[in-house]
C-alpha positions as CSV (number, residue, x, y, z in Angstrom):
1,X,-20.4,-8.5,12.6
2,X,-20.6,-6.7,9.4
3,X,-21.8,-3.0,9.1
4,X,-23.7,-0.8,6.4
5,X,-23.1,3.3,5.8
6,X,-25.3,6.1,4.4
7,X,-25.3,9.3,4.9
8,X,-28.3,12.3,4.0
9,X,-26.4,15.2,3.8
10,X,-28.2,18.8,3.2
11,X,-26.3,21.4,1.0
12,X,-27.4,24.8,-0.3
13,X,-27.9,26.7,-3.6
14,X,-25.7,29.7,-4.0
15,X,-25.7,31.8,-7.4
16,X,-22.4,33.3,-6.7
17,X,-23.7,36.3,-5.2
18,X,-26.2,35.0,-2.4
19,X,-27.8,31.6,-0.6
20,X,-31.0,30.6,-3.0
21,X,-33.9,28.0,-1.9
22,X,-34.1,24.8,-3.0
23,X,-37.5,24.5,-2.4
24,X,-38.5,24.8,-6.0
25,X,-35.1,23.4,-8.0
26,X,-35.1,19.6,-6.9
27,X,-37.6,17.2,-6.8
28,X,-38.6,14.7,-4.1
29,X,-39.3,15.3,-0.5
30,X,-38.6,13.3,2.8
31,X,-41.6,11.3,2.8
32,X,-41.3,10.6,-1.1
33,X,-37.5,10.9,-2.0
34,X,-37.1,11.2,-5.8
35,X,-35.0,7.7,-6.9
36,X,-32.0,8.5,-8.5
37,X,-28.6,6.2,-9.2
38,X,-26.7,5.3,-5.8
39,X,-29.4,7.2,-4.1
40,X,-32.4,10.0,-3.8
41,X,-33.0,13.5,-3.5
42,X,-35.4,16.0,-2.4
43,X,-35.8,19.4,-0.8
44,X,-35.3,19.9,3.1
45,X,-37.0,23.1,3.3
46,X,-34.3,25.5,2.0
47,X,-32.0,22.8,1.4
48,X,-31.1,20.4,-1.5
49,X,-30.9,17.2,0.0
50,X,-29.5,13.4,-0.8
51,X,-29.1,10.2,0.6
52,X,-27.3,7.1,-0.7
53,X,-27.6,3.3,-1.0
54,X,-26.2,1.9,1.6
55,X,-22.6,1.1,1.0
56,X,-20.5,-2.1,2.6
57,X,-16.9,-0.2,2.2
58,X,-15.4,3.1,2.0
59,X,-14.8,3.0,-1.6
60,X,-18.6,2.2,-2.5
61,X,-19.3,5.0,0.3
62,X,-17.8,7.2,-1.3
63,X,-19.0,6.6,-5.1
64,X,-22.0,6.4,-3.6
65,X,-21.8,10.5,-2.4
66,X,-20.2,11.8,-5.5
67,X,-22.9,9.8,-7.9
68,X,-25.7,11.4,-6.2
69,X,-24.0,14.6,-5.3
70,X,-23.3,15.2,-9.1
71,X,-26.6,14.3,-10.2
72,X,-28.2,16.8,-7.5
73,X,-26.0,19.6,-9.1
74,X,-27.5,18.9,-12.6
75,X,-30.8,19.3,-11.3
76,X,-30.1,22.2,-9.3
77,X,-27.9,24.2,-12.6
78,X,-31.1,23.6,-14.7
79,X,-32.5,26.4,-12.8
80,X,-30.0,28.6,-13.8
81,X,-26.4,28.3,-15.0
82,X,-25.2,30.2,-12.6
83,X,-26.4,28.0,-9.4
84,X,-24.6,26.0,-8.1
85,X,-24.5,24.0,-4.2
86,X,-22.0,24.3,-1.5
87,X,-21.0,23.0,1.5
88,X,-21.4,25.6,4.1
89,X,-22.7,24.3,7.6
90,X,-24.7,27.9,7.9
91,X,-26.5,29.6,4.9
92,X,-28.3,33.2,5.7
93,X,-30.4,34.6,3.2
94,X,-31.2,37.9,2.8
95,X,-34.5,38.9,5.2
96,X,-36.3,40.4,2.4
97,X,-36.4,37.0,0.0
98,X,-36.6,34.2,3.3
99,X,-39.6,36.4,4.5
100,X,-41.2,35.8,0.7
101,X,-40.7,32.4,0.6
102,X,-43.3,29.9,1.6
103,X,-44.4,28.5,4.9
104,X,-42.9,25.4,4.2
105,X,-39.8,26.1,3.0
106,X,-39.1,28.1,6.1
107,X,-39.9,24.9,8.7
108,X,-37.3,24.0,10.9
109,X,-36.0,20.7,10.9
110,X,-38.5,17.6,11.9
111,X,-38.8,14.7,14.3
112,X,-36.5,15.2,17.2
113,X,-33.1,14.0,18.0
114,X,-31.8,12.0,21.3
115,X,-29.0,12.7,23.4
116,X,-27.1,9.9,24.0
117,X,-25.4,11.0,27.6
118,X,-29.1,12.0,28.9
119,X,-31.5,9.3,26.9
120,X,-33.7,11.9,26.2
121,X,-35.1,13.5,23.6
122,X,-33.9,16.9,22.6
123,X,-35.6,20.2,22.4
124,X,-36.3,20.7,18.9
125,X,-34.2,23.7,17.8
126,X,-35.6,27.3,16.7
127,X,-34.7,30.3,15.5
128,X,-36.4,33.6,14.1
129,X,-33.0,34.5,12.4
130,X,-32.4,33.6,8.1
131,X,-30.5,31.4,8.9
132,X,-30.6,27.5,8.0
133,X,-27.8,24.7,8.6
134,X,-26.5,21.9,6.5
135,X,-25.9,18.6,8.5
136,X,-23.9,15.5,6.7
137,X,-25.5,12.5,9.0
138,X,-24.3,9.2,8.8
139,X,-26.3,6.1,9.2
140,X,-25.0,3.0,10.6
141,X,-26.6,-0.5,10.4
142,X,-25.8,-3.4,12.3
143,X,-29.2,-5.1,12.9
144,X,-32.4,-5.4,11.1
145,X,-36.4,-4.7,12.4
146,X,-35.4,-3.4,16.1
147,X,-38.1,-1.5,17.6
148,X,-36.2,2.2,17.5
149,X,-38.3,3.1,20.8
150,X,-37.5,-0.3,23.4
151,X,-35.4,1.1,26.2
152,X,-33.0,-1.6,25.6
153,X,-31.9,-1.2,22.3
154,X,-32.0,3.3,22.5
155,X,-29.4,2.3,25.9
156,X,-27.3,0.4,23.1
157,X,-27.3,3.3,21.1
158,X,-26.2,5.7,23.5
159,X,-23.6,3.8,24.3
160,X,-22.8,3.6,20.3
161,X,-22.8,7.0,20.1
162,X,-20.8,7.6,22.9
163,X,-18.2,5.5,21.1
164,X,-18.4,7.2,17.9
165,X,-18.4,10.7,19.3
166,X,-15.0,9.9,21.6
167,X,-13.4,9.1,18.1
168,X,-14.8,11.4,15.6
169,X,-16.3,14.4,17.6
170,X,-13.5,16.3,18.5
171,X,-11.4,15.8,14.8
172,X,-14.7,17.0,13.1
173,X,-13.5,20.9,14.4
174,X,-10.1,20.2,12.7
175,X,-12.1,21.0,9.6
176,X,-15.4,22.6,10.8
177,X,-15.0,25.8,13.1
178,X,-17.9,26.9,12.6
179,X,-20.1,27.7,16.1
180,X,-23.7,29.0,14.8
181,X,-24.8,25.7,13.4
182,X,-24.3,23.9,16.7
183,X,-26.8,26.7,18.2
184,X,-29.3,24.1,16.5
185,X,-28.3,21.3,15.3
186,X,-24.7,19.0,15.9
187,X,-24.5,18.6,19.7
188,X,-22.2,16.2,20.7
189,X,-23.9,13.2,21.1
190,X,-27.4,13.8,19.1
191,X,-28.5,10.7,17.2
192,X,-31.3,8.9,16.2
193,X,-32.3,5.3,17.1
194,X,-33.6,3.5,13.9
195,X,-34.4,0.1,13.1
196,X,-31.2,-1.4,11.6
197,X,-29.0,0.6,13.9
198,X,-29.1,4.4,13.9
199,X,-28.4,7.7,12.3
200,X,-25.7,9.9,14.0
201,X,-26.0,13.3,13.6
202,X,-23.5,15.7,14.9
203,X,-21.4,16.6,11.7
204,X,-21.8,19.2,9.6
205,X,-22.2,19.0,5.7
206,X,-18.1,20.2,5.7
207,X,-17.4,17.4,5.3
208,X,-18.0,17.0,2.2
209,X,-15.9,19.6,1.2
210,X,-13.1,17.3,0.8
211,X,-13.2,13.6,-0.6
212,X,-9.9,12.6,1.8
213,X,-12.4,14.5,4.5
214,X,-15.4,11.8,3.9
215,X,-13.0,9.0,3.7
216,X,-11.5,10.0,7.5
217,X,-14.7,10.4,8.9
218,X,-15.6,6.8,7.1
219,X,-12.8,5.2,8.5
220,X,-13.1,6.4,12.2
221,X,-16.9,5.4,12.4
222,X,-16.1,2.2,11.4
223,X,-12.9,1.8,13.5
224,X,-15.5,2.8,16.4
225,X,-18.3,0.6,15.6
226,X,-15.9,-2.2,14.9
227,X,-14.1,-1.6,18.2
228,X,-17.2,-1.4,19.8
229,X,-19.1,-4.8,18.5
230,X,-16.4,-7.2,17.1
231,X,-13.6,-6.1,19.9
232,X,-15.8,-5.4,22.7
233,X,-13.4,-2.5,23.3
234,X,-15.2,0.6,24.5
235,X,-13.3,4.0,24.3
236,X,-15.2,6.4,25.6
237,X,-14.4,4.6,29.3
């Protein structure tokens, strides 16, 4: 069996001195991503968002990211030379400027998540703080035109999951510490069931503060989904 990666990773605009929206600096939103080589982007409330093509080994994977990443940067420096996006799994904003920015821009997050050891949905996160996080989910395709809601096929993806997070989950604090993020969003196990596989979501966007860092966390998904479909060998046993 042969496998597909993307990934939609959020990042924020920072002018040097403080966190800026992105609300108003890139095109595009989640139900009409703006096209772009390798990719799309658009805004996820606060956030400067992309996703990429997906990409059938780590070397396209990973041209894939820095094509799009780059080309969001463009965008977001013709604001203003001086912005520029970074990787930080929490951005707080000063409570003066988040109060003055619009309704939308201030929404948390969307449809909700599973949990793969429960089966059940999660409790969509919230928070009055100024705070927002950056995720770097990673999509995984295996099949094609499942329905993402038969009880069957979300059991598979637990069990996926499981797999994926007994590899990855606990290297992914060798280079994220940070704690407030996972107060909403990054639990061990969260995912999303979607037609050609699913979209796992516990990572941060740190990872894409190193290209050695997106390359590891390629390699182990697919050592775990490989294990896990073409060896029959399940890990988290």
């Amino acid at each position: 069996m042969k496998f597909l990666f993307g990934a939609d990773p959020e990042l924020f605009v920072h002018n040097h001195e403080k966190f800026i929206s992105a609300h108003d600096l890139v095109p595009g939103t989640k139900e009409f991503p703006y096209i772009v080589k390798a990719g799309a982007v658009q805004v996820d409330g606060v956030a400067a968002e992309f996703n990429i093509n997906p990409a059938e080994s780590e070397d396209e994977f990973v041209s894939n990211i820095n094509e799009v990443k780059n080309r969001l940067e463009e965008m977001v420096r013709e604001g203003s030379p001086s912005y520029h996006l970074r990787a930080d799994p929490v951005a707080t904003f000063d409570q003066e400027y988040f109060d003055a920015l619009p309704i939308e821009a201030k929404m948390l997050g969307c449809s909700p998540d599973w949990d793969a050891y429960t089966g059940k949905k999660n409790t969509p996160p919230s928070t009055s703080e100024p705070f927002r996080t950056g995720s770097f989910h990673v999509h995984i395709g295996w099949t094609e035109y499942e329905d993402p809601y038969d009880d069957e096929y979300i059991a598979l993806c637990c069990d996926v999951v499981k797999q994926i997070d007994a590899i990855i989950y606990p290297a992914s604090h060798l280079w994220d510490q940070d704690m407030k993020r996972r107060t909403l969003y990054g639990a061990r196990g969260s995912f999303r069931p979607k037609s050609y596989g699913l979209e796992y979501r516990p990572l941060s966007n740190a990872v894409l503060r190193n290209e050695e860092t997106v390359r590891f966390v390629y390699r182990q998904i697919y050592g775990a989904v490989d294990l896990f479909f073409n060896k029959n060998l399940r890990v988290y046993e």
